[in-house]
N, C-alpha and C positions, 0 to 999 in steps of 0.2 A: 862277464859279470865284474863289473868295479865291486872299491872296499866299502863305497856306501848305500849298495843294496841292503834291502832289509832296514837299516838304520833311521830312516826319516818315518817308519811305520810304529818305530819303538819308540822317538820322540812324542809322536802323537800318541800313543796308548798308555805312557807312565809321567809322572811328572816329575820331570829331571831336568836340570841344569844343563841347559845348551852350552859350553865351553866354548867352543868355535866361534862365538861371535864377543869375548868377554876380551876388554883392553886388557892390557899387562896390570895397570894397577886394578882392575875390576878382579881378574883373577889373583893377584897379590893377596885383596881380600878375601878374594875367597879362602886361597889356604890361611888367612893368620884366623880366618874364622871356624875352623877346621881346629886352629892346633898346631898348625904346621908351619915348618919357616917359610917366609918369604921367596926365599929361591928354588920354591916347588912350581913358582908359576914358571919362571923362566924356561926350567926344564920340559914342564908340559909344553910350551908354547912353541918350543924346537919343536917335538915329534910332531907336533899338529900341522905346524907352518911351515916349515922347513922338512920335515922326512914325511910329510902325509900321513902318517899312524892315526887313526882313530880308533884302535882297540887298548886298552888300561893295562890289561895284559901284555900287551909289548914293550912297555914302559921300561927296560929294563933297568934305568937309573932307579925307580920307584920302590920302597919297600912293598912286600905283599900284600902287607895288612893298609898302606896307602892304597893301593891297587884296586881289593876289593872294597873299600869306600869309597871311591869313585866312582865303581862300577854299579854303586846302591842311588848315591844321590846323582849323578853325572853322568853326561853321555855327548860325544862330538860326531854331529850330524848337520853334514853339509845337505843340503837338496840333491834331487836325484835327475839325472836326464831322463826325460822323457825319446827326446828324438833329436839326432842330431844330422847335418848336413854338409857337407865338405864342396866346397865347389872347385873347379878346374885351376881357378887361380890364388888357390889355396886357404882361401877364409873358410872356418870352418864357424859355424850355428849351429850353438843350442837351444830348443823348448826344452827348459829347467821346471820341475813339477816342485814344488813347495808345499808346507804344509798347509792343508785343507783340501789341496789337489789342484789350485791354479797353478797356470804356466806362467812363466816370464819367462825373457830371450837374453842370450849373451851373443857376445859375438867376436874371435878372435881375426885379429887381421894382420898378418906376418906381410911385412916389408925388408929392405935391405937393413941389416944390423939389428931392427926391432920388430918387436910386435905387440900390437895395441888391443886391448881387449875392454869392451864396450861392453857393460855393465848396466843392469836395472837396477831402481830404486825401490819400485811400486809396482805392485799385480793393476793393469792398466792405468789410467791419470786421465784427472777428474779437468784438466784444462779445455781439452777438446780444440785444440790448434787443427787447421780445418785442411793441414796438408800431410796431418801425422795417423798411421793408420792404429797407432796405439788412441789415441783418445775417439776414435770411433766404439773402441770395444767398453768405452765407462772405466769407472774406478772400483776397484775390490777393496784393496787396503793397502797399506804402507808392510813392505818386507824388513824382518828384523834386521838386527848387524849381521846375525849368522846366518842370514840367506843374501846377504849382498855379498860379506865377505866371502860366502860357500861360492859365487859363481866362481872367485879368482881359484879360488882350491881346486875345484872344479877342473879347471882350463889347465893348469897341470898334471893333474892329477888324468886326465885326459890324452893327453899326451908321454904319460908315464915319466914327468921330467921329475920327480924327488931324487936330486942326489942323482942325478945319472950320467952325468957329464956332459949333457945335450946342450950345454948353456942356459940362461935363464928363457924360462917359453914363455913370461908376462913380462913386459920392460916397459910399458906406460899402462895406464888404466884411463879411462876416460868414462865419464857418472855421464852419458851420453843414450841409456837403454829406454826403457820402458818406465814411466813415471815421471814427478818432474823432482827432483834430487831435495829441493828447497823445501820441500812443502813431506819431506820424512825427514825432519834435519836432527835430530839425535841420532838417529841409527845409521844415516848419511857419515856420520862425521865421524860416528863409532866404526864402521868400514874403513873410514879411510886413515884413520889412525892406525890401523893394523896395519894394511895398507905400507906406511912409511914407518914401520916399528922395524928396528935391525931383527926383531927378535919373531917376527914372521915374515913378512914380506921386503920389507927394506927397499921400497920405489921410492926413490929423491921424490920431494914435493911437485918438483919440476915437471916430475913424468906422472902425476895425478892431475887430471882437470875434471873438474866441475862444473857441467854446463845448466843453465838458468834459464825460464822463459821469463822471467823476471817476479820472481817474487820478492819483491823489493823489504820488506821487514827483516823476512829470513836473512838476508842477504848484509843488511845493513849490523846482524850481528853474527856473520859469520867470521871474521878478521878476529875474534875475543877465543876463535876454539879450533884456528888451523889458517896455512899459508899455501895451501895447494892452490896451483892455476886455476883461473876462472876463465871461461867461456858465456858468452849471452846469446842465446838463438834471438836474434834482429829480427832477417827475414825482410825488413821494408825499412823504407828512408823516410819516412813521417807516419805520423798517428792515424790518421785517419784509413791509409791502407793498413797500418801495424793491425788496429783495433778489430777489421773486420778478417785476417787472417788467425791472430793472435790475440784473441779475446780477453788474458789477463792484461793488456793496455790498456786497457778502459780503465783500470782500476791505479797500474801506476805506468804513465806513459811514457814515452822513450829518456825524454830528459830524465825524469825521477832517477828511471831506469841506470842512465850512464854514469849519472854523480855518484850513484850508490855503489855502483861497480868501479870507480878512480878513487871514492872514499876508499873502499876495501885494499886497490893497490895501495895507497898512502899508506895505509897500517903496516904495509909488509917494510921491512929491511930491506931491501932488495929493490934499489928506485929503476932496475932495468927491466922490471917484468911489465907485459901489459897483458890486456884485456885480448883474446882471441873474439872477433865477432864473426859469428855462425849469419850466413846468409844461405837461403834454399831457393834456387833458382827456378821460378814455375812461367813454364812460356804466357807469352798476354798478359799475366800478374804483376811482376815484380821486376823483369830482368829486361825491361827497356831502357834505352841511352839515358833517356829522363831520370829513370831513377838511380843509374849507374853517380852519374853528377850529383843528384842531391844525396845520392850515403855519403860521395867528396865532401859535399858542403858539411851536411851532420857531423863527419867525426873529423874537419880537420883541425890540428893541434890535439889530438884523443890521443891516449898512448894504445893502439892497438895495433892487431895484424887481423886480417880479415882472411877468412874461409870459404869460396865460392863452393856450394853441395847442388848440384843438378839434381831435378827432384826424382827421387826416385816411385815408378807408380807404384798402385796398390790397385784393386779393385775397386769400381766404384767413386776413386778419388776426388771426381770431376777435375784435376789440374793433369798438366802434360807435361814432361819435361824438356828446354828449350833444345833449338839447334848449337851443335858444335857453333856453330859464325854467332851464333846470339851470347853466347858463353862466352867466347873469345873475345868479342868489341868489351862487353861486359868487362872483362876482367882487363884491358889495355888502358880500358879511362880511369880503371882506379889505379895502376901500373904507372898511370903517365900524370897523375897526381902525385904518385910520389908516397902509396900504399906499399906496406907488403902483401903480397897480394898468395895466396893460395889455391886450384881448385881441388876437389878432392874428388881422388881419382874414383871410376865405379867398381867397384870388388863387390863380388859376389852377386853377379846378377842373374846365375845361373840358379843361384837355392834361396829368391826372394829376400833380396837385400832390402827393404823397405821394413822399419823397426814394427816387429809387432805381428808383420805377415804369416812368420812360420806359426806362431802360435796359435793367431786367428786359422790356419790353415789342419792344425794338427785339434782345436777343438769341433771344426767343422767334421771331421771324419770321425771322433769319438760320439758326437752328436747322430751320424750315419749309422753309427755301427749301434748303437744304445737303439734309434729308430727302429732297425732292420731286425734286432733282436725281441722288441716288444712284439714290433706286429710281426714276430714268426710265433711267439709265445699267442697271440691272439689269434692267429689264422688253429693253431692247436685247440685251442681250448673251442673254439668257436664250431670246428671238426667230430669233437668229443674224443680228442684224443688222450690218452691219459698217462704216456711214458713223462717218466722223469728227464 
């Protein structure tokens, strides 16, 4: 049993102040509107962010009588795992249960020196990109700051790293999960301020990305409320393939797309950052010579580094993902233009690496068992049997 059993049942049954998802200056306010000085937030925001406490009671910097009014209007409640899944090459997956009772998936992935933990925005996404197993399942809603920040606590907290000498167990975060990050952009941006706050998290900007299908408005006013890397899931080297994989091109198409994402670099300080572009390699789709040369042609002079992702299936997918030798020429002609070129490796294929799958997975059995439960209750009643 973790510290936040029971906790996400008492968010939903009182109405109380979620702290967990509140900036430094949001909680600032809170205490000067309280009464209290200003460097009560700070304090809280150590136990939360930094030693994991979610009980008021342990507060021990906190007077009593602060303690118990906290514990009348306020309550820190991260979301609760549902189910979680470790695979052989160490990525471990959460289905994270939120409040109302939908899942979202996190996803940590330890490599050499780091580990990068891939994060939802949204209980499924309304895009419906036609190689993603998340927008098959539709849209619910957009998750607040304290259920996106909650997965990072989470992922610690999971690991038992508060304070325990393991080294840091989150060292990049990537807005890469479930939903499309742009389209919840306050509470996107409210995550990822904590996110790069010394006084919770303290990830360099550098090691938060934000990746895009291109919601280009969002986008064009994102540089006014943060400087965290940007990522654009591509996927194709003209509109006409983009539009029928990535159906928010219809609406603003690649060009729109890239000026708005080099507008965004411009704003930053920092003229050495570029634009990460996400490409998902699907055999017969996308990953022939043909279109190897025209992403060359699209981005050259583009300040970016490009991402080759083998597609990962799903059920039903209708795409496959390409041959090792299809990947590989692939990734040589953008190599020998003169790209940096990436592939990203497959992790965790053994506990259904494909964004969206465990959850679609873990509501299919809840679905079975709800089933098997009714019609065992009807085969009774239908018998005339009458135990409780």
């Amino acid at each position: 049993m973790t510290a936040t059993d029971g906790l996400i049942a008492k968010s939903a049954s009182v109405d109380k102040v979620n702290l967990l998802g509140l900036s430094r200056q949001q909680l600032e306010d809170f205490f000067l509107d309280l009464g209290e000085k200003r460097f009560r937030a700070q304090q809280v925001m150590k136990w939360m962010h930094h030693q994991g406490v979610l009980d008021f009671d342990a507060m021990s910097n906190l007077g009593k009588g602060l303690r118990e009014k906290l514990a009348d209007i306020a309550i820190i409640a991260p979301p609760v795992i549902a189910e979680q899944q470790d695979s052989s090459d160490g990525t471990r997956k959460w289905a994270i249960r939120v409040e109302g009772g939908a899942l979202v998936e996190a996803v940590l992935i330890p490599e050499s020196g780091r580990a990068t933990l891939c994060v939802s925005s949204q209980v499924g996404c309304s895009l419906d990109c036609k190689f993603c197993s998340t927008g098959k399942q539709g849209f619910q809603r957009d998750l607040t700051a304290a259920e996106i920040i909650g997965q990072v606590w989470l992922a610690i907290d999971s690991y038992a790293g508060w304070q325990s000498g393991k080294g840091r167990v989150v060292t990049n975060v990537v807005m890469m999960g479930m939903g499309e990050p742009l389209l919840n952009f306050d509470n996107v941006v409210a995550a990822m301020d904590l996110m790069t706050d010394d006084l919770a998290y303290g990830l360099s900007k550098r090691k938060v990305t934000l990746s895009t299908s291109g919601v280009v408005p969002a986008l064009d006013r994102l540089a006014e409320f943060t400087d965290v890397s940007l990522a654009i899931s591509l996927h194709a080297p003209n509109d006409e393939l983009r539009s029928r994989i990535v159906p928010i091109n219809r609406r603003y198409p690649i060009q729109r797309l890239l000026k708005s994402a080099r507008d965004y670099l411009d704003a930053q300080s920092d003229r050495k950052r570029v634009v990460t572009i996400e490409y998902t390699l699907m055999a017969g789709v996308n990953d022939q010579t043909e279109h190897a040369r025209e992403l060359c042609g699209l981005l050259k002079d583009y300040p970016c580094k490009i991402n080759l992702i083998p597609f990962n299936d799903f059920p039903n997918s209708g795409f496959s993902r390409p041959s090792g030798n299809a990947v590989s020429r692939f990734w040589q002609i953008l190599v020998d233009a003169g790209f940096i070129v990436t592939v990203r490796s497959t992790r965790g294929d053994d506990i259904d690496a494909a964004c969206g799958q465990l959850v679609g997975e873990v509501v299919d059995r809840t679905r079975r068992s709800e089933r098997y439960r009714e019609s065992y209750a009807a085969g009774f009643a239908a018998s005339g049997d009458e135990r409780s």
